[in-house]
C-alpha positions, 0 to 999 in steps of 0.5 A, a space after each residue: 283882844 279880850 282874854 284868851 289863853 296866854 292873858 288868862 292864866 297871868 290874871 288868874 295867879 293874881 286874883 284872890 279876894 280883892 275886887 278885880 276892875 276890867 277896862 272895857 267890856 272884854 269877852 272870854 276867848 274861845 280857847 278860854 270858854 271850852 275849859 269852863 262849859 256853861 260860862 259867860 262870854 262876857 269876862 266880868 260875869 265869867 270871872 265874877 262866877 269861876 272865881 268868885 270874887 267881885 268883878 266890874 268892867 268899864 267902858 263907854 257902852 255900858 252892855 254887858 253888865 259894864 260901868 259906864 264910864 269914859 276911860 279918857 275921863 277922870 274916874 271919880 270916886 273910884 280911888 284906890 278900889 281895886 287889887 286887880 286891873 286888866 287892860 287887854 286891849 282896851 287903852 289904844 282905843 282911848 284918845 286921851 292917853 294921858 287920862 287913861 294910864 293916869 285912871 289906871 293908876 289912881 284906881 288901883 290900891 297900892 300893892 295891887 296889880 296892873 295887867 296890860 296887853 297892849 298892841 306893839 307897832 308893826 302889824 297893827 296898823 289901823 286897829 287903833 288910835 294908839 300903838 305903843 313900843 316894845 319898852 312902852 310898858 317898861 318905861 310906864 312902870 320906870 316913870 311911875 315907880 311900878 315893879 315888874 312882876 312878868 313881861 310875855 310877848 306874844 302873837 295875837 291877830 294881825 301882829 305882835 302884842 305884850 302882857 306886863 304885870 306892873 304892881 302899884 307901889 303907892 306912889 303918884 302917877 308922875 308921866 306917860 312915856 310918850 317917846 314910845 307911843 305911836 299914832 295907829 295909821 
């Protein structure tokens, strides 16, 4: 999905001065780039510049600037580094899920934010391994103890997604809600 203009305007009133983590190398969507004339497309270098705050992507293919990192695989050594993480299409292309959201958790300070675009079933089919329920997010942020701060859903490509903010409150990552994951085909 990358970042376009319904997600970029919910990560830009969350960042401030704390390190920003984007999971996978995300681009800046058309909409987005016509308003900031001369920036990157590649999201870590645009945020890094328009907002001047440090910014690291990561993703298995480590172009554009991103960590190479296999998002189903623990992240060690990145406990607690970040006050923002934005995952905008990224987690439904992660085998193990699991590891992926329990990642999410565990690099992400306490008091910091989580954003999350994910595809909802219905028109997605075949754009990933892993599609995911309207309550999906919300059951995360119950199991996990995360406060909801906003919820958007909206149309994007082939179907329906949805845009959570979820803030870690410090506690440990306990499950992923597997009742409202769903095979992709």
């Amino acid at each position: 999905m990358g970042i376009n203009t319904i997600t970029y305007p919910i990560l830009s009133r969350y960042i401030d001065t704390d390190p920003v983590v984007l999971m996978g190398n995300l681009f800046m969507r058309r909409g987005v780039l016509k308003h900031y004339p001369g920036q990157s497309k590649y999201a870590a270098l645009f945020i890094r510049a328009v907002h001047d705050v440090v910014t690291i992507s990561m993703d298995i293919d480590p172009r554009h600037g991103g960590r190479a990192w296999d998002l189903g695989k623990p992240l060690v050594g990145w406990a607690a580094m970040f006050g923002v993480l934005f995952n905008g299409g990224t987690g439904e292309h992660i085998d193990d899920q699991a590891a992926f959201w329990r990642n999410c958790h565990r690099i992400v300070r306490p008091g910091g934010v989580m954003i999350h675009v994910v595809p909802l079933i219905g028109g997605w089919a075949g754009h990933s391994p892993w599609l995911y329920t309207r309550y999906f997010l919300r059951q995360l942020a119950q199991c996990n103890g995360y406060d909801v701060l906003e919820r958007i859903p909206f149309r994007a490509g082939r179907g329906e997604a949805l845009c959570m903010v979820l803030r870690h409150n410090g506690g440990g990552f306990n499950r992923v809600p597997w009742r409202h994951v769903k095979a992709g085909v």
